[in-house]
C-alpha positions as CSV (number, residue, x, y, z in Angstrom):
1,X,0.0,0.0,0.0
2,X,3.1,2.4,0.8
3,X,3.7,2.7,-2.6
4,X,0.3,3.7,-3.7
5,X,0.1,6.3,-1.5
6,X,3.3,7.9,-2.1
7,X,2.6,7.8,-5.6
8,X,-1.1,9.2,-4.9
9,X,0.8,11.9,-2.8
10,X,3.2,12.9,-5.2
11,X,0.4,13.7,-7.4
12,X,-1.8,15.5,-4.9
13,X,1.7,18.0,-4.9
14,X,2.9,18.4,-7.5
15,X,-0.8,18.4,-10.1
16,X,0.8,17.7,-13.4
17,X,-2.3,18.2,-15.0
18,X,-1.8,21.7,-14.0
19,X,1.5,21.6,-15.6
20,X,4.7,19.4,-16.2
21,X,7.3,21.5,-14.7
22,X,8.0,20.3,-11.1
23,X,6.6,22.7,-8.5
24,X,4.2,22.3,-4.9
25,X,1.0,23.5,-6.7
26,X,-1.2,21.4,-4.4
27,X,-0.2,23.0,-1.2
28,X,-1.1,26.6,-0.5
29,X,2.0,29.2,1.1
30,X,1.8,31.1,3.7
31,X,2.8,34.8,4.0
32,X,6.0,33.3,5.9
33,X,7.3,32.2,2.9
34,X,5.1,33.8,-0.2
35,X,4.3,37.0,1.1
36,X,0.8,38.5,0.8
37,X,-1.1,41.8,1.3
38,X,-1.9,43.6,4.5
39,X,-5.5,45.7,5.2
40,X,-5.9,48.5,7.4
41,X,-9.4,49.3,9.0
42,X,-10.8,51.7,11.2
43,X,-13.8,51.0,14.0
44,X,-16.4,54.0,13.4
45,X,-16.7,55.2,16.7
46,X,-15.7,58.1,18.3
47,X,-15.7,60.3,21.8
48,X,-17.6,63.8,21.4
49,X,-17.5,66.6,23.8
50,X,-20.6,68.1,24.0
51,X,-21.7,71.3,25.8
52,X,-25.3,71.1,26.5
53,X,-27.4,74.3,25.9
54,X,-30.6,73.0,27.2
55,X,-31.1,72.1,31.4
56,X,-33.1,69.7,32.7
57,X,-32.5,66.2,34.9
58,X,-32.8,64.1,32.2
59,X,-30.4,66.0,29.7
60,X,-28.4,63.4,28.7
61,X,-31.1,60.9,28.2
62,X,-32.4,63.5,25.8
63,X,-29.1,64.1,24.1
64,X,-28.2,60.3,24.1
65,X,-31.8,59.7,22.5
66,X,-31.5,62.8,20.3
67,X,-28.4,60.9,18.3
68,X,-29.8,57.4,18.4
69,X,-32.4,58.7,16.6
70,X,-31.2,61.3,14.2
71,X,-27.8,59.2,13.2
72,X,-29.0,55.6,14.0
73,X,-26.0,55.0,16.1
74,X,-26.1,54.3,19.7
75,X,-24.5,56.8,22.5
76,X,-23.2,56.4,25.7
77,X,-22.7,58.7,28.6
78,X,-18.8,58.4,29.5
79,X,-18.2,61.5,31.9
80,X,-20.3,64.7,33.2
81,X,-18.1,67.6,34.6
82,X,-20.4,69.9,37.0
83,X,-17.9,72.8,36.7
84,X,-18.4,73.6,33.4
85,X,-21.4,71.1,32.6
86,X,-19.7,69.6,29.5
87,X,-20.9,66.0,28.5
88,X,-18.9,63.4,27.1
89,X,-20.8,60.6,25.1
90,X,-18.9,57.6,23.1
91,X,-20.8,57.1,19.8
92,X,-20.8,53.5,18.2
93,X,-21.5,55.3,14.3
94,X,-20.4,56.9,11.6
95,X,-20.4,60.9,12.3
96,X,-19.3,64.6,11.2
97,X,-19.8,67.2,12.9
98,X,-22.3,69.0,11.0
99,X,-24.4,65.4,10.8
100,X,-23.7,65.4,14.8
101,X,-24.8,69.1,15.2
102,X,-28.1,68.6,13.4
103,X,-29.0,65.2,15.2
104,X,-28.5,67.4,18.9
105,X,-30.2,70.5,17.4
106,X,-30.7,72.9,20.1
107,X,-30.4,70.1,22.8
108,X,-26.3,71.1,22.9
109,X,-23.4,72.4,21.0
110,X,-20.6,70.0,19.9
111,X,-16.8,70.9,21.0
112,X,-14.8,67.6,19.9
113,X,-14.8,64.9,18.4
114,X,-12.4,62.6,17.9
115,X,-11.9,58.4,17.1
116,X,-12.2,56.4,20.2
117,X,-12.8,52.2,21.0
118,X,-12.2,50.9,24.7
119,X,-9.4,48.7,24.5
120,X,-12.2,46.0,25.2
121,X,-14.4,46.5,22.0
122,X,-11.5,46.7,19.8
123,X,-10.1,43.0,20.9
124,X,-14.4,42.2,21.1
125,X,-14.4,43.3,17.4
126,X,-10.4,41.4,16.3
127,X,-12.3,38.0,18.1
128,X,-15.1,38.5,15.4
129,X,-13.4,39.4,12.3
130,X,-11.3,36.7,12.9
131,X,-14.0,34.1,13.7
132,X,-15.1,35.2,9.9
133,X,-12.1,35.0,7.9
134,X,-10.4,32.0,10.3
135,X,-13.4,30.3,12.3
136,X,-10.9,26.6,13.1
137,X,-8.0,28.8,13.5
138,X,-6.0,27.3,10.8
139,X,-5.0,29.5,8.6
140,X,-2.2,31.7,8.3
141,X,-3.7,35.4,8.3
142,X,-3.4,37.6,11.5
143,X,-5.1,40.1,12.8
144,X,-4.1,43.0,15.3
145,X,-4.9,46.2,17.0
146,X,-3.7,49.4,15.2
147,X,-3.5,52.6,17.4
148,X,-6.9,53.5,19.2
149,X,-9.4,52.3,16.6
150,X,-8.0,50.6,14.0
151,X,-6.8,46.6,12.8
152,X,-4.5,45.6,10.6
153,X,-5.1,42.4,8.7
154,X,-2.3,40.2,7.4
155,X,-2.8,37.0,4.7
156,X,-1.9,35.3,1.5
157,X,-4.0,32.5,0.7
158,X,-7.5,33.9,1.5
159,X,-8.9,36.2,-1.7
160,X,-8.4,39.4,-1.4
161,X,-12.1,40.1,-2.6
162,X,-12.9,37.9,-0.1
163,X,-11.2,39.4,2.6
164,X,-13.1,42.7,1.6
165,X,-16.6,40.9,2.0
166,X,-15.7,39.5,5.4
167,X,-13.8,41.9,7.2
168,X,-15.4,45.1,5.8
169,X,-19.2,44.5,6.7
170,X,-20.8,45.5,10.2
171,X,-23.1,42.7,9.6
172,X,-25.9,45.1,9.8
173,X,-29.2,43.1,8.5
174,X,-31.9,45.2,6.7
175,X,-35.0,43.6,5.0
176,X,-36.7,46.6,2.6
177,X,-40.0,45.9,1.6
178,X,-41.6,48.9,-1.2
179,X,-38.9,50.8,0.3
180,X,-39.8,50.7,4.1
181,X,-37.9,49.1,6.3
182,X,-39.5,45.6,7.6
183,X,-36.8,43.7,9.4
184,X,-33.1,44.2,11.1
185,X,-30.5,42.7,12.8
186,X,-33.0,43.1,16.2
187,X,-36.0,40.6,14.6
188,X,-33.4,37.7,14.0
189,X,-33.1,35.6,15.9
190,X,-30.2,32.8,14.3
191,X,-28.4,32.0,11.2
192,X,-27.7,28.5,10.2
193,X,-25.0,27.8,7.5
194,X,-25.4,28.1,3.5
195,X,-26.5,25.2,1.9
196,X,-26.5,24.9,-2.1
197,X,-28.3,23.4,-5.2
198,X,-29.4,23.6,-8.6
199,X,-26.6,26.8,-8.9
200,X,-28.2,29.0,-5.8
201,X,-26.9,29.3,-2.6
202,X,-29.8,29.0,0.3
203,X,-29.1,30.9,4.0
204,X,-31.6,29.6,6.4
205,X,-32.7,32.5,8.9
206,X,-34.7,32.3,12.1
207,X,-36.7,35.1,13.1
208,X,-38.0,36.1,16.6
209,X,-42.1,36.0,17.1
210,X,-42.2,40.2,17.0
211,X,-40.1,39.9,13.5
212,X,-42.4,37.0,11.9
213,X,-45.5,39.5,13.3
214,X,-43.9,42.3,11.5
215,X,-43.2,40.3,8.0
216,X,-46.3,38.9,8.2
217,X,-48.0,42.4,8.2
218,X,-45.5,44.3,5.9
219,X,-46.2,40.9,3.4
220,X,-50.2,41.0,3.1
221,X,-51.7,41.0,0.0
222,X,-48.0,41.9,-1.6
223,X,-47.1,38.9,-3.0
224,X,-44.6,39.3,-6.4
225,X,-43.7,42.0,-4.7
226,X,-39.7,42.1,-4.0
227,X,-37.6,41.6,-0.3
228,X,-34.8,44.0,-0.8
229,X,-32.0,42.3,1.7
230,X,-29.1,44.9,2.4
231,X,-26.0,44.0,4.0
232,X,-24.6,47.3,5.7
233,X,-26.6,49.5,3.4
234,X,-24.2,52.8,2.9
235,X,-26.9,54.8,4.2
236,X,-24.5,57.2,5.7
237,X,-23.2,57.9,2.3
238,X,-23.6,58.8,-1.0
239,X,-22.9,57.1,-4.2
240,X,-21.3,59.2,-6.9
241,X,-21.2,57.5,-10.4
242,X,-20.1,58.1,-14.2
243,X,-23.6,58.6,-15.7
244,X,-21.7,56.4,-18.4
245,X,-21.7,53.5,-16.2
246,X,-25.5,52.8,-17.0
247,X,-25.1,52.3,-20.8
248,X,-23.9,48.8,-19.7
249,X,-26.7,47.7,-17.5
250,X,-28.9,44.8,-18.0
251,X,-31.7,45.6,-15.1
252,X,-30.4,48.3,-13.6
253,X,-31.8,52.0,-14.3
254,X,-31.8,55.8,-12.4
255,X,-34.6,57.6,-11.2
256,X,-33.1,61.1,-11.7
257,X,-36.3,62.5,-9.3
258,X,-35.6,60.0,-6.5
259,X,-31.8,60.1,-6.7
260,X,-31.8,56.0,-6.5
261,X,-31.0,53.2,-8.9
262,X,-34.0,50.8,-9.7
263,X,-34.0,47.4,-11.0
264,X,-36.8,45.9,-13.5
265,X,-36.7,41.9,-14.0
266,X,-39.4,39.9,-15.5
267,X,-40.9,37.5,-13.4
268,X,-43.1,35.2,-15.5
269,X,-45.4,36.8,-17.4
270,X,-45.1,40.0,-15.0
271,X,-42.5,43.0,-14.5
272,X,-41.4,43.5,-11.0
273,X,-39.5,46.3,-9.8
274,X,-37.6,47.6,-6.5
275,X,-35.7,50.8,-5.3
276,X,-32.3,50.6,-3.7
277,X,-32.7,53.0,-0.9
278,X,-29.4,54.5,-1.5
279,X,-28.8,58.2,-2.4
280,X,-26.7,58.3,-5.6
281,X,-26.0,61.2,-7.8
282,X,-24.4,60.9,-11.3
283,X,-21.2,62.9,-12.4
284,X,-19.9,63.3,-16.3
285,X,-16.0,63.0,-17.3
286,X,-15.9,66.7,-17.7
287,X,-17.4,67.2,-13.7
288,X,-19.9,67.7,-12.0
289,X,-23.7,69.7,-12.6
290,X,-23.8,73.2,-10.0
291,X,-27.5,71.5,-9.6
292,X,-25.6,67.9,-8.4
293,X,-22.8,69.9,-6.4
294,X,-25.9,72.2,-4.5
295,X,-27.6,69.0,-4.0
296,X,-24.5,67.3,-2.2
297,X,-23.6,70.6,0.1
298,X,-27.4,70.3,1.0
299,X,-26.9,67.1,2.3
300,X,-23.4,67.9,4.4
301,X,-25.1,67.6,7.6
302,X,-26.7,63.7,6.8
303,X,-24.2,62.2,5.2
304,X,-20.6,61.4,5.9
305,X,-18.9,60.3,3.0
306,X,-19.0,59.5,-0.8
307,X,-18.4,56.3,-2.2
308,X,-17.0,56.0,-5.7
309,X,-18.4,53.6,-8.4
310,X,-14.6,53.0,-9.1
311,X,-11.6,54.7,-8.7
312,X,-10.4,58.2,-7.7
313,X,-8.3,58.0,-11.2
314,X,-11.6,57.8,-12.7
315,X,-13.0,60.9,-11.8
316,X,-11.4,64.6,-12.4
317,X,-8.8,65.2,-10.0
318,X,-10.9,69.0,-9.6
319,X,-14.0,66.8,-8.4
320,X,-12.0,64.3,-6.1
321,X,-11.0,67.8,-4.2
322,X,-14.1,68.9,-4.3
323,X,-15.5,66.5,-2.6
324,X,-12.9,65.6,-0.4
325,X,-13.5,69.4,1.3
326,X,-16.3,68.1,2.5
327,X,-16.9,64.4,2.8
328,X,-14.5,61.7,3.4
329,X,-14.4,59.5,0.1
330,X,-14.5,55.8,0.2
331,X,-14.0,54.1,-3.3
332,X,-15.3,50.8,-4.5
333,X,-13.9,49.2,-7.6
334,X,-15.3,46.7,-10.1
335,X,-14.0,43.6,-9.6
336,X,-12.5,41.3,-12.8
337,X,-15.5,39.7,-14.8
338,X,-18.0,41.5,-12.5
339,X,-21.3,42.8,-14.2
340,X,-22.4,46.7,-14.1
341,X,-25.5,45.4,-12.3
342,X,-23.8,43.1,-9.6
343,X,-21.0,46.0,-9.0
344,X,-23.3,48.4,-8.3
345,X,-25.9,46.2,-6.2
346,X,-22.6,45.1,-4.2
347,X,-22.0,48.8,-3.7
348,X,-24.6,49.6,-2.7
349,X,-24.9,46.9,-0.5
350,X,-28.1,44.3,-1.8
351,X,-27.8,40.5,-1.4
352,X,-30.9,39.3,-2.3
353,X,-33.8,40.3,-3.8
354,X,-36.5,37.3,-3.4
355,X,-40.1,37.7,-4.4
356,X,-43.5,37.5,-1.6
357,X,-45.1,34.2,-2.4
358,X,-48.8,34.0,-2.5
359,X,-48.7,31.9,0.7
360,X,-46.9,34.5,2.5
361,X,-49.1,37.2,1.0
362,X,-52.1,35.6,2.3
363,X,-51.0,34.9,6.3
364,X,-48.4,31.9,5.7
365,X,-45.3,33.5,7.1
366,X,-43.5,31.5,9.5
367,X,-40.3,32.4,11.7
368,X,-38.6,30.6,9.6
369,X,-36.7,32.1,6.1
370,X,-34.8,31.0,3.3
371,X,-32.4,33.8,1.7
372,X,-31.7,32.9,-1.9
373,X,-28.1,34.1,-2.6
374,X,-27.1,34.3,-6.5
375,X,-23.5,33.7,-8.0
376,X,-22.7,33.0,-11.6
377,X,-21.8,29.7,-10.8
378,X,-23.3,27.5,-7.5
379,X,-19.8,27.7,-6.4
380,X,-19.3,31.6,-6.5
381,X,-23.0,31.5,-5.0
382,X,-22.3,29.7,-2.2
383,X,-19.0,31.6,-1.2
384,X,-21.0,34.7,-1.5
385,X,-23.3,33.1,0.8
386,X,-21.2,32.1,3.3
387,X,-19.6,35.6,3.8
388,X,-23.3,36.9,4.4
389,X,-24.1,34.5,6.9
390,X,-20.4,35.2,8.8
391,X,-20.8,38.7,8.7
392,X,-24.6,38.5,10.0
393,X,-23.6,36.0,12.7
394,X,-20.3,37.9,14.1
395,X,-21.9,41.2,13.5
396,X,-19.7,44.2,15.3
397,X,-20.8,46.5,17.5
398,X,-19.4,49.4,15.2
399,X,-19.6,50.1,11.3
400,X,-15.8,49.6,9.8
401,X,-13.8,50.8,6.6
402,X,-10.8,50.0,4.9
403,X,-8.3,52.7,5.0
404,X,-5.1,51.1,3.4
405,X,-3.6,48.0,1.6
406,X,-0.4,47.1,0.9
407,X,1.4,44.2,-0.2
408,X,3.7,42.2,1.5
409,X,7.1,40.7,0.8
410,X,7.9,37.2,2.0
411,X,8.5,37.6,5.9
412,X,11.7,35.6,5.3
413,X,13.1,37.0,2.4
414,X,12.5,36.2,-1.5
415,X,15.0,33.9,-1.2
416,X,13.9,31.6,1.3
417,X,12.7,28.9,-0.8
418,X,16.3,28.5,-2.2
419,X,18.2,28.6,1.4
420,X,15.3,25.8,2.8
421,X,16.6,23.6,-0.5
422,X,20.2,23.8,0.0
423,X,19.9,23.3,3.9
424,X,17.9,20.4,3.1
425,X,20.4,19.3,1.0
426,X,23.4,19.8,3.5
427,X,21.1,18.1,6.2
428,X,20.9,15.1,3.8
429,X,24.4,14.8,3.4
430,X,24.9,15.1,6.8
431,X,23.0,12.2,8.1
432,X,23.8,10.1,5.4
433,X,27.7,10.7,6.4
434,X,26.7,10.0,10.2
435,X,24.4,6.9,9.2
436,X,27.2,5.2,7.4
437,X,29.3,5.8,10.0
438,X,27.2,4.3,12.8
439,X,26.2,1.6,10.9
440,X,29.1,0.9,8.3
441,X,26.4,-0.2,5.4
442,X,25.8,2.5,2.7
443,X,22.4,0.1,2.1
444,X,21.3,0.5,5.4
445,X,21.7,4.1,5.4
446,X,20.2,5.2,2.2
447,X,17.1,3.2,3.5
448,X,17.0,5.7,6.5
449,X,17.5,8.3,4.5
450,X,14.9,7.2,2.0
451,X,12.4,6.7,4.5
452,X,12.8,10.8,5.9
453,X,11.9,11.5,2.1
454,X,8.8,9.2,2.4
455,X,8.2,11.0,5.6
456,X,7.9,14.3,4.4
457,X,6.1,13.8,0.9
458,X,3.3,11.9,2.9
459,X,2.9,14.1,5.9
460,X,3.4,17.4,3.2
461,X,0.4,15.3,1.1
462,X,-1.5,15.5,4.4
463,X,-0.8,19.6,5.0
464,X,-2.3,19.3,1.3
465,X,-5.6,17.4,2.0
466,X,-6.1,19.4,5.3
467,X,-6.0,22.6,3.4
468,X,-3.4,24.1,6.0
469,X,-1.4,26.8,4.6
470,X,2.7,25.7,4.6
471,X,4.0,28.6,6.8
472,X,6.6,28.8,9.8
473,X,4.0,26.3,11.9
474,X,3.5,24.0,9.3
475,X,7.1,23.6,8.5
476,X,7.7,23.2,12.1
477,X,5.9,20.4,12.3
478,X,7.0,18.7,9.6
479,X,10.3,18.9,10.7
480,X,9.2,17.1,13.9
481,X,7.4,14.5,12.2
482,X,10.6,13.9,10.0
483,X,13.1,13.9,12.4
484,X,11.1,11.7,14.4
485,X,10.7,9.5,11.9
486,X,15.0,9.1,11.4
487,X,15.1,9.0,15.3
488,X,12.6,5.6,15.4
489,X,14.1,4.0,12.3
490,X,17.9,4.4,13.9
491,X,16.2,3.0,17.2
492,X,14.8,-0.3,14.6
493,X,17.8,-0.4,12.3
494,X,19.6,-0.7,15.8
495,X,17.7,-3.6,16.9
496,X,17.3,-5.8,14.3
497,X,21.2,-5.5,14.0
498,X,21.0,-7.4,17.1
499,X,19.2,-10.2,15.6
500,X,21.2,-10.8,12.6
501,X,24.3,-11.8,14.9
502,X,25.9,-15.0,14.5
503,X,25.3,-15.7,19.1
504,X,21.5,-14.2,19.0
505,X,19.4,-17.2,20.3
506,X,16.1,-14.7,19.5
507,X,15.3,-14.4,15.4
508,X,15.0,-11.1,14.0
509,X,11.5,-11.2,13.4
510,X,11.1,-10.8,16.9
511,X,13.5,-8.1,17.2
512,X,11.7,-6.5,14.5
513,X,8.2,-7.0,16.4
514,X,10.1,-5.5,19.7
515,X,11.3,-2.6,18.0
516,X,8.1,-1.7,16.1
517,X,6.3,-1.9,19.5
518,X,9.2,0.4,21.1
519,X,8.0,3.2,17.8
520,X,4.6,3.0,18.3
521,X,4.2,3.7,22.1
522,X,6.3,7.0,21.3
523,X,4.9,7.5,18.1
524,X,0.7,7.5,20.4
525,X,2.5,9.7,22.7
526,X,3.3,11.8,20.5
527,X,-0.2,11.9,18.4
528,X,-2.2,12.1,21.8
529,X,-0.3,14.9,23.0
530,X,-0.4,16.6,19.7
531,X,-4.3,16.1,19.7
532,X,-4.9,17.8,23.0
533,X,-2.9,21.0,21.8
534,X,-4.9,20.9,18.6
535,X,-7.7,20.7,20.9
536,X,-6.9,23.2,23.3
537,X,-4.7,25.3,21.6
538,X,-5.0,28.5,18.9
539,X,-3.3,29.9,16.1
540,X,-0.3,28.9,14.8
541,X,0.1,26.0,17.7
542,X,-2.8,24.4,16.9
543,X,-1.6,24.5,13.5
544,X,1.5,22.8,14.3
545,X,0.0,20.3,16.6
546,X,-2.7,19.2,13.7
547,X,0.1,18.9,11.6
548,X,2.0,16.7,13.9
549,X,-1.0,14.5,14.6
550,X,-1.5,13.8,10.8
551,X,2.5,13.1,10.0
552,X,2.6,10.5,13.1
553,X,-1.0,9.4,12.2
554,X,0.5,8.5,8.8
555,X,3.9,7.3,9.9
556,X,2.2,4.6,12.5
557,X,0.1,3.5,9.7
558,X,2.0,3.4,6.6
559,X,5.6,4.1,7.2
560,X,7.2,2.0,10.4
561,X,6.0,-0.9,9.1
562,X,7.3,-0.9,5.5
563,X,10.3,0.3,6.9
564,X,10.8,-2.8,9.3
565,X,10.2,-5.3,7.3
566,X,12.4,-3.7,4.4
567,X,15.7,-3.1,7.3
568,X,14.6,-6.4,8.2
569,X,15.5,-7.8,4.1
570,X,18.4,-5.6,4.0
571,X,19.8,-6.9,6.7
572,X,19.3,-10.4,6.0
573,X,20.6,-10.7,2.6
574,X,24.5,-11.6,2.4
575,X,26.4,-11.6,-0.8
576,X,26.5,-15.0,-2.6
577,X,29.9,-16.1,-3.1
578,X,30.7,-18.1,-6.4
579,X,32.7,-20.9,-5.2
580,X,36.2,-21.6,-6.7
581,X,36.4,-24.1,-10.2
582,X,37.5,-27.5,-9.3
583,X,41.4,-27.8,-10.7
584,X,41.8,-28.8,-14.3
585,X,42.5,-32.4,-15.5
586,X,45.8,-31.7,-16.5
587,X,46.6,-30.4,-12.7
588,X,45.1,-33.7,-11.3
589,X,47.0,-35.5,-13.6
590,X,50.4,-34.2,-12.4
């Protein structure tokens, strides 16, 4: 069977359907070794000083409730100074201080505001951004605290786009129905994961008895009509487009009145259509209308920022300033292969758009929902999928962006993979050199040292199958499982060398059953103690331990046994000696 496997694993590693030149296409590299990309984003909350114009006992209840409802984010009291009655609230939202201002009105005046997260929500908020893009723990991407509010995010085998889905959503649910809100994050009650078929993803969704009560009141006597599900809706922003973009829509249209993109599908023999309730605003290449640039200074004191259908290259540089005077801009870019419709649906943050059934518009809503979740292949649909359902279920407590993103050099160097190869090479020579000498047989060391090789292809076969990225941990590991593995076939080679003496009164067979015994009590040590950490452990430990486990897993089952019974031939087998001819006739003669 040894054979077959090795053979199976050499395949599994190298893919030479992929292509004929040798490389280790089957096993993904971590940013140890292939480098990668590093994200930067920023928690949306922030400390504001307020000074409170109106008096009263319950003040701050009123000014707390005063931005809770005019910014939709929550407040907390921090501080309250007697002296000079100043107020200072933490605010979980995104906020300027003209938006802040008009949310207080006369209730107080605003002094400062500046970004703030308790060292608490920011490692709250790392535990569930990594719980989306690492929920086992065994990749290699990491994730840190930057400064006050912000996390940086390391990786190079999770997709970058994908990275973007999962880390840059709040997980803020909204269900739309004719444009009125129905259902949030508050009305659900669970998320189970994505399941797939016939090319659509499926999320199931639980909903509490006041949010079936509400769909079932917001769904009378609408059936056909569309659910509009958003996922972290920009709805503190605006979306500024090329009015260009359109010309290459399939569904997607602008209501120059209402300021929103609309979607028309046919649904059978009927036409449905839905509003995105997102402000948008079209620009031309040459800049923007004075009736578009009134309309956005108009709206300085609701929204925060712009987000770009594309680029900041894409736009006039005159406009970009512009804009930036007032707004902070946030861009979003089309992605390779991507359709105008499904870029500017993804901007503007829609998942889904499923249709009322008659049951449901006639009483028949349950608490429990199925969100259909489109892809262009059931594959892309399902991935899509799961990063709704992640983001939903580790929603933060704070709305985040991406401020930066960089790539990343190989942490050891671009030359790495050549010093591994040459140390491996020396480390070769090495042993084989010390083998012969221990041992005086070049057979029984290039056994040994055949064996290490068998070792490591198998247990790097295994790194493969798991999916586990080959980084510092993984290497580690195999390493351990390798050296190991030469440790237990010196301790074998060793004692069947005892049986193959001349005065042994036991045969070798039985030394070779001793020894093999000796290997796999250390060799369950080993794997138990390597499970537990797996177990117990996190990050790059747990990595190493899994890895472990499988290598000795492997080397109990395939590779200590081969390897004793071939010692146990090689040595057994003695030269044959050809005998010397019997002496001529002639020779006898005289």
């Amino acid at each position: 069977m040894l054979p077959v496997f090795l053979v199976l694993s050499i395949l599994i590693l190298w893919q030479p359907w992929s292509g004929i030149e040798p490389a280790l296409r089957g096993i993904k590299t971590g940013p140890d070794f292939a480098g990668g990309y590093r994200m930067v984003l920023e928690l949306q909350s922030f400390r504001v000083t307020l000074q409170p114009t109106a008096s009263g006992e319950n003040v701050a209840d009123d000014i707390a409730a005063a931005i809770e409802t005019g910014l939709g984010a929550e407040a907390k009291l921090v501080s309250y100074d007697p002296s000079t009655g100043r107020m200072i609230f933490d605010v979980a939202g995104s906020l300027t201080g003209p938006m802040l201002q008009k949310a207080l009105g006369d209730l107080a005046t605003v002094v400062d505001i500046s970004a703030h997260v308790e060292k608490g929500d920011l490692e709250k908020s790392i535990s569930s951004l990594r719980s989306r893009v690492d929920p086992y723990e065994l990749l290699e991407v990491r994730l840190r605290s930057f400064g006050d509010s912000s996390v940086i995010f390391e990786s190079s085998e999770i997709d970058p786009n994908r990275a973007r889905d999962l880390l840059g959503a709040q997980g803020r649910l909204e269900m739309f129905i004719d444009n009125q809100l129905v259902l949030s994050n508050s009305e659900v009650s669970g998320l189970m994961a994505p399941v797939a078929a016939e090319g659509v993803a499926y999320v199931p969704v639980s909903l509490t008895t006041s949010g079936t009560a509400l769909l079932k009141q917001a769904c009378s006597g609408k059936a056909s009509h569309p659910i509009v599900i958003y996922l972290d809706r920009p709805s503190d922003a605006i979306i500024v487009f090329d009015n260009s973009l359109l010309k290459g829509a399939a569904r997607l249209f602008y209501d120059e009145n209402a300021r929103e993109f609309y979607v028309t599908r046919e649904t059978g023999l009927a036409v449905s259509t839905y509003y995105i309730s997102v402000l948008a605003v079209p620009v031309s290449g040459e800049g923007i209308s004075q009736e578009v640039k009134a309309h956005l200074l108009e709206l300085i004191s609701e929204k925060a920022r712009v987000v770009l259908l594309g680029s900041s290259a894409d736009y006039p540089s005159e406009l970009i300033q512009w804009l930036s005077t007032y707004y902070r801009i946030t861009t979003v870019p089309r992605r390779e292969g991507e359709s105008v419709d499904d870029w500017v649906l993804r901007a503007c943050g829609v998942q889904s758009a499923p249709l009322i059934t008659q049951t449901m518009a006639a009483g028949g809503v349950t608490g429990e929902l199925t969100i259909p979740i489109l892809g262009k292949t059931q594959a892309q649909a399902l991935v899509k999928a799961q990063n709704f359902q992640r983001a939903v279920a580790h929603r933060l407590d704070f709305p985040i962006i991406f401020t930066q993103e960089v790539s990343l050099p190989p942490a050891f160097g671009s030359n790495i993979k050549e010093s591994l190869l040459i140390a491996a090479g020396v480390a070769l020579l090495l042993a084989l050199a010390l083998l012969y000498f221990a041992f005086s047989r070049v057979r029984v060391a290039l056994v040994i040292i055949a064996f290490m090789f068998v070792d490591a292809v198998l247990t790097l076969a295994g790194i493969s199958v798991l999916s586990l990225p080959l980084g510092l941990s993984t290497v580690s590991g195999l390493l351990f499982v390798v050296l190991s593995g030469l440790s237990q076939h010196v301790i074998i080679t060793n004692e069947l060398l005892k049986g193959v003496q001349t005065q042994e009164k036991v045969s070798i067979g039985w030394r070779s059953s001793r020894a093999l015994s000796i290997s796999y009590l250390a060799s369950l040590t080993v794997i138990l103690i390597s499970i537990s950490i797996a177990l117990l452990g996190f990050g790059s430990i747990r990595v190493f331990a899994i890895t472990t486990a499988a290598g000795m897993i492997i080397a109990v089952l395939l590779t200590r046994p081969v390897f004793a019974r071939m010692m146990e031939s090689v040595l057994s087998w003695t030269p044959q000696r050809t005998p010397p001819e019997s002496a001529k006739p002639e020779q006898k003669q005289q």
